[in-house]
Backbone atoms as SQL, in Angstrom:
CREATE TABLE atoms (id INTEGER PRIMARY KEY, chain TEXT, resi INTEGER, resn TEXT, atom TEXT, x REAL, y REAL, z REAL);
INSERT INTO atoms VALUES
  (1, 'A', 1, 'UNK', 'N', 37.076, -65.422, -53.395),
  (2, 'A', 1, 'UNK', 'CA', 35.636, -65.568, -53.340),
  (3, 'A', 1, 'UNK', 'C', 34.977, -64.312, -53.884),
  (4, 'A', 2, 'UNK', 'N', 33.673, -64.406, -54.484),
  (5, 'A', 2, 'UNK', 'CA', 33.450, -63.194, -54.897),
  (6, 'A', 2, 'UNK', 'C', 32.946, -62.567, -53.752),
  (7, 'A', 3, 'UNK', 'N', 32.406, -61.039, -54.334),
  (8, 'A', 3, 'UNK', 'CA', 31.713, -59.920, -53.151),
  (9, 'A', 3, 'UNK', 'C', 29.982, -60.034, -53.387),
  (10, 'A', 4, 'UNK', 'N', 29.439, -59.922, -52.915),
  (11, 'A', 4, 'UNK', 'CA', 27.957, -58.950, -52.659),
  (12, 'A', 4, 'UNK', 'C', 27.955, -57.783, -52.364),
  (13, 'A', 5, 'UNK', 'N', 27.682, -56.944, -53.388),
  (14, 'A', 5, 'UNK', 'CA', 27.435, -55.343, -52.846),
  (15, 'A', 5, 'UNK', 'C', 25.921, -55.653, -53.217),
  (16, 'A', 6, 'UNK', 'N', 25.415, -54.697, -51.499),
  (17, 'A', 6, 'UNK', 'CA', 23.845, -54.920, -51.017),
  (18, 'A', 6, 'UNK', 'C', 23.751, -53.465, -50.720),
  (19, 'A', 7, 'UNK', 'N', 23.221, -52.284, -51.625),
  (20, 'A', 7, 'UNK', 'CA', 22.841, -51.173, -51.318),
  (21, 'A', 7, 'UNK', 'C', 21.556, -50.520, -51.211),
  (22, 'A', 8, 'UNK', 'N', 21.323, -49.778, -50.286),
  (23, 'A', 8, 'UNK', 'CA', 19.700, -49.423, -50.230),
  (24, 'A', 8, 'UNK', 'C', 19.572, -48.068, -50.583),
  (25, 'A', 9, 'UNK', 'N', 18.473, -47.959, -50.803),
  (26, 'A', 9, 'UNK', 'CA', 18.525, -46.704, -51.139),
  (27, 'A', 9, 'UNK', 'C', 18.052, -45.701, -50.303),
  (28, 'A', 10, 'UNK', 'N', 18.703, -44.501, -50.144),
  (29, 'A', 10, 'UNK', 'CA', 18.329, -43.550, -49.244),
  (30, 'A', 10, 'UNK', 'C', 16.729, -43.069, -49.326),
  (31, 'A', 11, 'UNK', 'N', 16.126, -42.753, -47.987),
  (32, 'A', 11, 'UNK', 'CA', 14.810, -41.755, -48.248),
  (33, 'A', 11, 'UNK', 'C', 14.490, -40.880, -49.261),
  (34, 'A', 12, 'UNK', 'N', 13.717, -41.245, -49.685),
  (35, 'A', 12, 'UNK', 'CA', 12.856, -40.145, -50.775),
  (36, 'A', 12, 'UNK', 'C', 14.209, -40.262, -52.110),
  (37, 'A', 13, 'UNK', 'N', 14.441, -40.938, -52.546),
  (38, 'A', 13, 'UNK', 'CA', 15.413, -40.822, -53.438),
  (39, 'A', 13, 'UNK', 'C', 15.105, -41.309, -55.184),
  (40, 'A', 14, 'UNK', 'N', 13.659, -41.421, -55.059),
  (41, 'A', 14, 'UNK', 'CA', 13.047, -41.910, -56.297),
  (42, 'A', 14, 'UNK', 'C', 13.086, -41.221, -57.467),
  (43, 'A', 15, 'UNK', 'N', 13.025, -39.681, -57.398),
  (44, 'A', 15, 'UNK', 'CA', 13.209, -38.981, -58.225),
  (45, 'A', 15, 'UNK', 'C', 14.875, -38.464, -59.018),
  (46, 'A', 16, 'UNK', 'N', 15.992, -38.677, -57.700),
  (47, 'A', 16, 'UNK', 'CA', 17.014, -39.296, -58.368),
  (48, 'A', 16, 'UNK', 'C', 17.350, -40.277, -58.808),
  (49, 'A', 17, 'UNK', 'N', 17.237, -41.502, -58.585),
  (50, 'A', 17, 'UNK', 'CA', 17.277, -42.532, -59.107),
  (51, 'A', 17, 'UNK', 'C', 16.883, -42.366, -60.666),
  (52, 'A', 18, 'UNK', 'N', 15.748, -42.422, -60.841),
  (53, 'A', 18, 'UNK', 'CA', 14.876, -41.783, -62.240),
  (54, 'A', 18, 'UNK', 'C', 16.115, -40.846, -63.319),
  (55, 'A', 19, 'UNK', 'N', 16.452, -40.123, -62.125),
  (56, 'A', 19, 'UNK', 'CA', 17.032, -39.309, -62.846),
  (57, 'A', 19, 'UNK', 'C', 18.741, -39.996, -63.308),
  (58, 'A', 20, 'UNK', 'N', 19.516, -40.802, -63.101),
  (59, 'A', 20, 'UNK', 'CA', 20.566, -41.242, -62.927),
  (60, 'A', 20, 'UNK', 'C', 20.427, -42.832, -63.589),
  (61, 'A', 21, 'UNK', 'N', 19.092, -43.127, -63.294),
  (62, 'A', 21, 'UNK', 'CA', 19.124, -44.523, -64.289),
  (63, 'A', 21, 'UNK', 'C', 20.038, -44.476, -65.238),
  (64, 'A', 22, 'UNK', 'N', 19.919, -44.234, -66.330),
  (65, 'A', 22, 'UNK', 'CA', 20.324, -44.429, -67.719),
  (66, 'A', 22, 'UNK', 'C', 22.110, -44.563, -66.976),
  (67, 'A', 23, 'UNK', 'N', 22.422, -43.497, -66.137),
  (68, 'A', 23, 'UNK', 'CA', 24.121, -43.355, -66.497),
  (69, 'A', 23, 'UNK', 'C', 24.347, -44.152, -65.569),
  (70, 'A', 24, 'UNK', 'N', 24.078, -44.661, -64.705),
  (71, 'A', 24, 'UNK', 'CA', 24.237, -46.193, -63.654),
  (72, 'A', 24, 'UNK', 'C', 24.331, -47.669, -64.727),
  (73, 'A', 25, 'UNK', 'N', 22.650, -47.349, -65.263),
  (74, 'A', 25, 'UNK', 'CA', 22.694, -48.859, -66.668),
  (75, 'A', 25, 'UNK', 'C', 23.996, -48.730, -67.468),
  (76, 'A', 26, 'UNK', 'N', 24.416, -47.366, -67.898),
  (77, 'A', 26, 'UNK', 'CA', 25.865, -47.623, -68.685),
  (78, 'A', 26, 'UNK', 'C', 26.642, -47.976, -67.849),
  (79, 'A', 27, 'UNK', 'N', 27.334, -47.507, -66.684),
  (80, 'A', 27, 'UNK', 'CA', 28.333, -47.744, -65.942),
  (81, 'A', 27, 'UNK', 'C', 28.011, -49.615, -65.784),
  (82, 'A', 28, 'UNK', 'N', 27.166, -49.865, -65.663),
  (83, 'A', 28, 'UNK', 'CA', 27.041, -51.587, -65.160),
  (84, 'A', 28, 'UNK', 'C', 27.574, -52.338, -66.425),
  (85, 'A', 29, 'UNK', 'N', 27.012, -51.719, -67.367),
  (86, 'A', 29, 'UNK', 'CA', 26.881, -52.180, -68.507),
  (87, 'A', 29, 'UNK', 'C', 28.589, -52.280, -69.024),
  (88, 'A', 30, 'UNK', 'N', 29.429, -51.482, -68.812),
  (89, 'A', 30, 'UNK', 'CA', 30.554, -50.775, -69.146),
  (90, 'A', 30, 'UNK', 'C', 31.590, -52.049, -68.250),
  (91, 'A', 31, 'UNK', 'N', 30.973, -52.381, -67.347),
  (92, 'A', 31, 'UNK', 'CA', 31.823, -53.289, -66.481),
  (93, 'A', 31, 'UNK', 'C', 30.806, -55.003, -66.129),
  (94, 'A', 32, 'UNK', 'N', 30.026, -56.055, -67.051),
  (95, 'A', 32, 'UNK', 'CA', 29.864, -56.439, -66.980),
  (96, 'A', 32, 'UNK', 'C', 30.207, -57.882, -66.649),
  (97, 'A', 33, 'UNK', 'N', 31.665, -57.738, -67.823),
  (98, 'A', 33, 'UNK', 'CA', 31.964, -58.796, -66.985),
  (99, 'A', 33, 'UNK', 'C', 32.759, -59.067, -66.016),
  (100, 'A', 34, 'UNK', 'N', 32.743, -57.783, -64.820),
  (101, 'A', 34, 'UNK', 'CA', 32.939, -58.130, -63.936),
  (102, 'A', 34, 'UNK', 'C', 32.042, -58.712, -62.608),
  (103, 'A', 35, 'UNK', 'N', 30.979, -59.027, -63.201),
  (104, 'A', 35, 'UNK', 'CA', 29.529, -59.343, -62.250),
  (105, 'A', 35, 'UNK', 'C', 29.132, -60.245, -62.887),
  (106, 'A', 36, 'UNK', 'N', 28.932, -61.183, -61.791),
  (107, 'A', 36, 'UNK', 'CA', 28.224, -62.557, -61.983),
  (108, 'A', 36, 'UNK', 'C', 26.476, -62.190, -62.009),
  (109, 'A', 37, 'UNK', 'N', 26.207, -61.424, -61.543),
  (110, 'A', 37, 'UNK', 'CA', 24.518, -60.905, -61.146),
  (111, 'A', 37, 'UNK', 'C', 24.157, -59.681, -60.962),
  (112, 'A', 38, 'UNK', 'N', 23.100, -59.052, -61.061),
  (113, 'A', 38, 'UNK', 'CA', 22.992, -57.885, -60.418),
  (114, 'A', 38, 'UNK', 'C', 21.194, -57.199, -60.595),
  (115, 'A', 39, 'UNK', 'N', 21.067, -56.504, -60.128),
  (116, 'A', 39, 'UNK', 'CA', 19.681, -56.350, -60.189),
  (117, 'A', 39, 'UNK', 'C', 19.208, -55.251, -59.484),
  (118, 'A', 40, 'UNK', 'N', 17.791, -54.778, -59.572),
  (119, 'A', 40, 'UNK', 'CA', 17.023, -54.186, -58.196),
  (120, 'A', 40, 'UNK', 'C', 16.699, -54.525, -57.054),
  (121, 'A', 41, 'UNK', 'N', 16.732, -54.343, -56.179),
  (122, 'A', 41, 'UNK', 'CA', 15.695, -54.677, -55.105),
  (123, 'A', 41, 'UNK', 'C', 14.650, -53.716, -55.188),
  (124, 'A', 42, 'UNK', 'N', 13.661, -54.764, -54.424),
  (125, 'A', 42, 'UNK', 'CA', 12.269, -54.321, -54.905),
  (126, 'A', 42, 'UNK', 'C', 11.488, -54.482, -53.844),
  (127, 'A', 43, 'UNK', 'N', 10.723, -53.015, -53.240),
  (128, 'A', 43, 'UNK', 'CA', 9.269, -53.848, -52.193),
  (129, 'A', 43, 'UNK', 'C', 8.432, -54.243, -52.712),
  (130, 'A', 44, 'UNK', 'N', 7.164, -54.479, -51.892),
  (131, 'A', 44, 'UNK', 'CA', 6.510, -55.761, -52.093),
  (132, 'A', 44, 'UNK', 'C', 5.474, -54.912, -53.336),
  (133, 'A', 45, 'UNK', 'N', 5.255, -53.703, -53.608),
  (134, 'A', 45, 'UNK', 'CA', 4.284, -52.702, -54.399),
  (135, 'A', 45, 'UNK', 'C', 5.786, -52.826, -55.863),
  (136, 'A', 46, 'UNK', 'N', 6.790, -53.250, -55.882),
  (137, 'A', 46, 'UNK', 'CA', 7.651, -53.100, -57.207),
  (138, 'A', 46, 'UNK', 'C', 8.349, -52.403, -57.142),
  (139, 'A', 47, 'UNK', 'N', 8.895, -51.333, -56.200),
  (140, 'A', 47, 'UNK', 'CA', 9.383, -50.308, -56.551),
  (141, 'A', 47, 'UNK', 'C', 10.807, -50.280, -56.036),
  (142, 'A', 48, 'UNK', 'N', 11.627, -49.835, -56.670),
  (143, 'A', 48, 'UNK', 'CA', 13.003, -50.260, -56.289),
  (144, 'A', 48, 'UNK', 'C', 13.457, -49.237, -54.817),
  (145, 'A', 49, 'UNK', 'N', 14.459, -50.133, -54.280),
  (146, 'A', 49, 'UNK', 'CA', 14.521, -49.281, -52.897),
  (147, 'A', 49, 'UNK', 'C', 16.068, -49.943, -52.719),
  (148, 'A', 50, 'UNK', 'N', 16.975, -50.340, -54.031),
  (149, 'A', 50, 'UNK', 'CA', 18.177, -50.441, -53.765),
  (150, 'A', 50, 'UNK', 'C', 18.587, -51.273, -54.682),
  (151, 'A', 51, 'UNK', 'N', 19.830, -52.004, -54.943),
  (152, 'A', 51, 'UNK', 'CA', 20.223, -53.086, -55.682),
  (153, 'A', 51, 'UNK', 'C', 21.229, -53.730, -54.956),
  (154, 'A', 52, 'UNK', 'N', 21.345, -55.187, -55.614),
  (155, 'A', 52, 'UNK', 'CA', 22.233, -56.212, -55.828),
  (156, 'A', 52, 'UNK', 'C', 22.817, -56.753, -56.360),
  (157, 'A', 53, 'UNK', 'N', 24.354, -56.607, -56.166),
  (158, 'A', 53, 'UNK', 'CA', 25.587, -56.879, -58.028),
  (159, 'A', 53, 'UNK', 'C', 26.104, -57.941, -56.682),
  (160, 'A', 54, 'UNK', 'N', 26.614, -58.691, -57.338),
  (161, 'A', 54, 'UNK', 'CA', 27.924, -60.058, -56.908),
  (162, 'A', 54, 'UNK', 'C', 28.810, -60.201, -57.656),
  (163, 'A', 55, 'UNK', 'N', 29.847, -59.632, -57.601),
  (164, 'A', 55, 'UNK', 'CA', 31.041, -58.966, -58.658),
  (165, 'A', 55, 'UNK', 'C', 32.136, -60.276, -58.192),
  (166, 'A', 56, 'UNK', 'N', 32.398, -60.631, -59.528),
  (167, 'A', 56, 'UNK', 'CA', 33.624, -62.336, -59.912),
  (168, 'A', 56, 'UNK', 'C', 34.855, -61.479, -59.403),
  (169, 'A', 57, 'UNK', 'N', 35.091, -61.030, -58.027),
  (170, 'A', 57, 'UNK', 'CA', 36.828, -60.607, -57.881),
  (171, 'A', 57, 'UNK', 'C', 36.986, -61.148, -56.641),
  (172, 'A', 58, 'UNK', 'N', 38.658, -61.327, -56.156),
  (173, 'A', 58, 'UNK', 'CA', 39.380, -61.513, -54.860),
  (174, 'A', 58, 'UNK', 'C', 39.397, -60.633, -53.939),
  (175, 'A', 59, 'UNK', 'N', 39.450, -59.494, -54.466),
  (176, 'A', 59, 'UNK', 'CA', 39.577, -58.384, -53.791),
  (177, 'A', 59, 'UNK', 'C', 38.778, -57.545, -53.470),
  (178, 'A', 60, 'UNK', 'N', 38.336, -57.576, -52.142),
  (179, 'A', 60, 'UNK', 'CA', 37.676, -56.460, -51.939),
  (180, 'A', 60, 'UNK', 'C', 37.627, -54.679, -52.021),
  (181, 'A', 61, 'UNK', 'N', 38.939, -54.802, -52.247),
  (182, 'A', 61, 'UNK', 'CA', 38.846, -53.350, -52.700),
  (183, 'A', 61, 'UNK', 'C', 38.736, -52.960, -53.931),
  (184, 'A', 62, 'UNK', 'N', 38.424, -54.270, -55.036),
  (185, 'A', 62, 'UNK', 'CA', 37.889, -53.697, -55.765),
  (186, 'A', 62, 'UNK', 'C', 36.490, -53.648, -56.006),
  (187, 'A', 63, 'UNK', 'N', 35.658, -54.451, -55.145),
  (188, 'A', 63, 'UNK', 'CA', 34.420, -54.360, -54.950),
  (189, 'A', 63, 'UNK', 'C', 33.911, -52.949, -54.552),
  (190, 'A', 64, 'UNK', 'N', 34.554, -52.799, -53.193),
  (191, 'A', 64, 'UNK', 'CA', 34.642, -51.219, -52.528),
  (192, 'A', 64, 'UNK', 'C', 34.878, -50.222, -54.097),
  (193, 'A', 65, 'UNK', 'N', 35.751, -50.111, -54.490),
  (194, 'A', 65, 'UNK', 'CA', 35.994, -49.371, -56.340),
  (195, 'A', 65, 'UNK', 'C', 35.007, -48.841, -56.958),
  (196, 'A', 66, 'UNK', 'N', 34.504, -50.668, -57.080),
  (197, 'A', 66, 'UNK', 'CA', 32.978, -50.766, -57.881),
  (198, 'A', 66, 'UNK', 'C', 32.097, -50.053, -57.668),
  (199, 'A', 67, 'UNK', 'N', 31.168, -50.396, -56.372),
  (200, 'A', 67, 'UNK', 'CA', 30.226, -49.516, -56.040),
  (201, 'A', 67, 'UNK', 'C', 30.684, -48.048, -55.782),
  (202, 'A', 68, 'UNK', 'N', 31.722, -47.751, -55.006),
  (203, 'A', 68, 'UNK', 'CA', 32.396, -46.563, -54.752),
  (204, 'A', 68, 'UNK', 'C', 31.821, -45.526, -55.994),
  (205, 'A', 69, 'UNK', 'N', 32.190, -45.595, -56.722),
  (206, 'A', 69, 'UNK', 'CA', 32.476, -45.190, -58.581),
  (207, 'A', 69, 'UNK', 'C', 31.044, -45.091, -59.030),
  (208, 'A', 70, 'UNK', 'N', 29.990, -46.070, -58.969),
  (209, 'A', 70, 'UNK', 'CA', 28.683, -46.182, -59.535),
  (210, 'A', 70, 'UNK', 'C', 27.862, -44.924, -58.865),
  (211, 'A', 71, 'UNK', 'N', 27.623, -44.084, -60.252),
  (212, 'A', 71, 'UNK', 'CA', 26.379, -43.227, -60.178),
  (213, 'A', 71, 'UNK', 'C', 25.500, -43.712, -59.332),
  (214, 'A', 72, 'UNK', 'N', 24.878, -44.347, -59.201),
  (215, 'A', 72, 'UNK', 'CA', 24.171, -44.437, -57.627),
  (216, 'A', 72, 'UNK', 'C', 24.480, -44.077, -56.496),
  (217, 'A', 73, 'UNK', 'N', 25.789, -44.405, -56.564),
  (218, 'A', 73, 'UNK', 'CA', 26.714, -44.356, -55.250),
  (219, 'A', 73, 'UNK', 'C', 27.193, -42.595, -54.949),
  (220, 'A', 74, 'UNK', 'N', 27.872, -41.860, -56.141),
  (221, 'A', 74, 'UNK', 'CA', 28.501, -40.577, -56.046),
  (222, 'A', 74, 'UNK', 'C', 27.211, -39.672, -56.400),
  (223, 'A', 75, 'UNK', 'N', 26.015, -40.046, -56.695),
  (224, 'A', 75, 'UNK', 'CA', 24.802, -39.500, -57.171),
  (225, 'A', 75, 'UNK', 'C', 23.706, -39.116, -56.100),
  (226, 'A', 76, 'UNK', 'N', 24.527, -39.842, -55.065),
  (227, 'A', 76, 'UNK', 'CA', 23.602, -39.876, -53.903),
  (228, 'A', 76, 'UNK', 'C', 22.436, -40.876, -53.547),
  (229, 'A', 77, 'UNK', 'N', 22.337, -41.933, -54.488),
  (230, 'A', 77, 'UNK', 'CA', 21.019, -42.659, -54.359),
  (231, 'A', 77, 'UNK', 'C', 21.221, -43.321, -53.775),
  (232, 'A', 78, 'UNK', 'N', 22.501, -43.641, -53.037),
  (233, 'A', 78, 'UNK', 'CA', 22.681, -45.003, -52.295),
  (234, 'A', 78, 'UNK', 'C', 22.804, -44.788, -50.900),
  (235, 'A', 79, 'UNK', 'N', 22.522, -45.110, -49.779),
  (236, 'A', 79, 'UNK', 'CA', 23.035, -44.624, -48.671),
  (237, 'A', 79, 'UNK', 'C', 23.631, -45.834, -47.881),
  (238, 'A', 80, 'UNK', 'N', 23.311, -46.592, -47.318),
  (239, 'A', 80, 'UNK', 'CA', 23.521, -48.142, -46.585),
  (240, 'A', 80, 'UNK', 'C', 24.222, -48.673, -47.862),
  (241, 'A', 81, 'UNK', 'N', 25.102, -49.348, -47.601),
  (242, 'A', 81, 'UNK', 'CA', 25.921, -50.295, -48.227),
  (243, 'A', 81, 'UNK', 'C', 27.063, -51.591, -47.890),
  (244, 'A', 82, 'UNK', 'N', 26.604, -52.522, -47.913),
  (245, 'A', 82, 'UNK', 'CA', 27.653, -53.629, -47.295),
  (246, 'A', 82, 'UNK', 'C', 27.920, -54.622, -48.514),
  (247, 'A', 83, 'UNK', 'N', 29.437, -54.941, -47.994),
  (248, 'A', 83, 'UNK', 'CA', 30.078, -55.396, -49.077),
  (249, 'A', 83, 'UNK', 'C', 30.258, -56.692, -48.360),
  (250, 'A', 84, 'UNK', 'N', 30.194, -57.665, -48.952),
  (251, 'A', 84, 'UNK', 'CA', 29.518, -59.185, -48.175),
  (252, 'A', 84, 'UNK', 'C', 30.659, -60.372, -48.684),
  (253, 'A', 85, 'UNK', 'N', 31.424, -61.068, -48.361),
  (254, 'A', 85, 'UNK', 'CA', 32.348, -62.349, -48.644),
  (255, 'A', 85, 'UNK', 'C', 31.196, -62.917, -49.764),
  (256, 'A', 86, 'UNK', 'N', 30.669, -63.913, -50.316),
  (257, 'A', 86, 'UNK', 'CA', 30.301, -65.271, -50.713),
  (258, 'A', 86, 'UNK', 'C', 30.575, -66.164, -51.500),
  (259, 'A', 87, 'UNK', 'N', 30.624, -67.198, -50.934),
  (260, 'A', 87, 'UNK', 'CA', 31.125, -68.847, -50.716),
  (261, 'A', 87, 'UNK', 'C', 29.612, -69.362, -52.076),
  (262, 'A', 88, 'UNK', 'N', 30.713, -69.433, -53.360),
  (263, 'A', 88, 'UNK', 'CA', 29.610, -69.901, -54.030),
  (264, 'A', 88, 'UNK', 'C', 29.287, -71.661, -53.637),
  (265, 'A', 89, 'UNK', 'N', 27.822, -71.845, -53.135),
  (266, 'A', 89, 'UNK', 'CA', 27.437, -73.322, -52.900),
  (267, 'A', 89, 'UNK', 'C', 26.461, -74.039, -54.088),
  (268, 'A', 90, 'UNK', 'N', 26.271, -73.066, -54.537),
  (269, 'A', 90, 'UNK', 'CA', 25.283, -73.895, -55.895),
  (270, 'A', 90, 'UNK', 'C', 25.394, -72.631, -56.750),
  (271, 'A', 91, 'UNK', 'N', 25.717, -72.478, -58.092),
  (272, 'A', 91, 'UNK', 'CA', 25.800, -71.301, -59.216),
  (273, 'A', 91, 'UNK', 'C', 25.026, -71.881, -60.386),
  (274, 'A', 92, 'UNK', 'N', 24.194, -71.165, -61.147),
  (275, 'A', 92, 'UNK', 'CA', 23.948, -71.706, -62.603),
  (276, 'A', 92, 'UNK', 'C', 23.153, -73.203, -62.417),
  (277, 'A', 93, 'UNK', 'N', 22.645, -73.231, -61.142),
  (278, 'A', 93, 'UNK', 'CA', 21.309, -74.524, -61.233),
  (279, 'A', 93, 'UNK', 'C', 22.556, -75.515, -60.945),
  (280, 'A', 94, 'UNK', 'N', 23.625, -75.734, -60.499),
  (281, 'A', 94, 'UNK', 'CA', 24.535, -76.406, -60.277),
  (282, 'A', 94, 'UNK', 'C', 25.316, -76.444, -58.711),
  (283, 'A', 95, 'UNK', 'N', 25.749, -77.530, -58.024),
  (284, 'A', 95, 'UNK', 'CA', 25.951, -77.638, -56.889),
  (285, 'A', 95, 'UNK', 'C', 28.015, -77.817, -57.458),
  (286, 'A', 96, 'UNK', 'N', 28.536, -76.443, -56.477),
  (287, 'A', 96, 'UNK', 'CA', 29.678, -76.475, -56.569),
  (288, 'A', 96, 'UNK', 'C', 30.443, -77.039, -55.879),
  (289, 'A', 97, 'UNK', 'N', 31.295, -78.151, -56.039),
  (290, 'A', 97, 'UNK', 'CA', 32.072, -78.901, -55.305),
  (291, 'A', 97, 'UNK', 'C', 33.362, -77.696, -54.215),
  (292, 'A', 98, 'UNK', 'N', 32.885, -77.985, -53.333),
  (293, 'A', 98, 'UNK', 'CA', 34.096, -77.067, -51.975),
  (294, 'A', 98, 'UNK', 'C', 35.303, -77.951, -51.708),
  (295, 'A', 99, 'UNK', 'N', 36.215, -77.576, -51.825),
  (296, 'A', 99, 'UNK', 'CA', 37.418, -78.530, -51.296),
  (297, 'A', 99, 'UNK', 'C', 37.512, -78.950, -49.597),
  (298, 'A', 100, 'UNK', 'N', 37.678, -80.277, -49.610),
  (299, 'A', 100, 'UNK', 'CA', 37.257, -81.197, -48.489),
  (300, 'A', 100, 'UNK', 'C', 36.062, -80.924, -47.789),
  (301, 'A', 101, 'UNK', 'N', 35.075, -81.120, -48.963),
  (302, 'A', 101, 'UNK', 'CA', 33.882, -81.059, -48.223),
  (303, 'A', 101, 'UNK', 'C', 33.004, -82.022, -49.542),
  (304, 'A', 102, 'UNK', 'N', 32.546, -82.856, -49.092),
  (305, 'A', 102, 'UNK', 'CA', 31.598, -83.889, -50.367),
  (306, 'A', 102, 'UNK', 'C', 30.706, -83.298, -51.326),
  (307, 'A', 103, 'UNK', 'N', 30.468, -83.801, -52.388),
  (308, 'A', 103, 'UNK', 'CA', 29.587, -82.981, -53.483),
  (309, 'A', 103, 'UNK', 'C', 28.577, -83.026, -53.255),
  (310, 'A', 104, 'UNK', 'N', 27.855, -84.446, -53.085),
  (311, 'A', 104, 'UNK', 'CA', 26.726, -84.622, -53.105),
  (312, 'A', 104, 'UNK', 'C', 25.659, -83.894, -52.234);
């Protein structure tokens, strides 16, 4: 099943972030297709206060890897982080058939 890495970002950390963008966008970028998704989180004013990747692996330790490794992460911008099971039930506007369990 894949992972959810759900990281927030530490207090006052805007000005690193800023600063670390660019080499985070490469690192994501560098490992894309290992992520089904990924993004900012955002409060309700726009402003990012963490992100969300859902990385296509079995293993959680390589999820743990993933974020582990990401400039956000060794840069300090990240502080809270949980690495989450999920059970894809609908992907791509599409309802995924579960074994012994009905499609419809």
């Amino acid at each position: 099943m894949p992972f959810i890495i759900l990281a927030h970002d530490k207090p006052n950390s805007e000005r690193l972030r800023a600063k670390l963008r660019s080499e985070h966008l490469a690192y994501l970028s560098a490992r894309k297709g290992q992520m089904l998704a990924g993004g900012a989180l955002l409060d309700q004013d726009g402003k990012s206060i963490g992100g969300l990747i859902i990385i296509d692996t079995e293993d959680r330790a390589a999820a743990e890897r993933f974020v582990g490794e990401d400039p956000f992460t060794t840069g300090g911008v990240f502080g809270a982080i949980q690495i989450l099971t999920w059970r894809k039930t609908f992907f791509d506007r599409q309802r995924i058939p579960i074994e012994g369990r009905p499609s419809s």
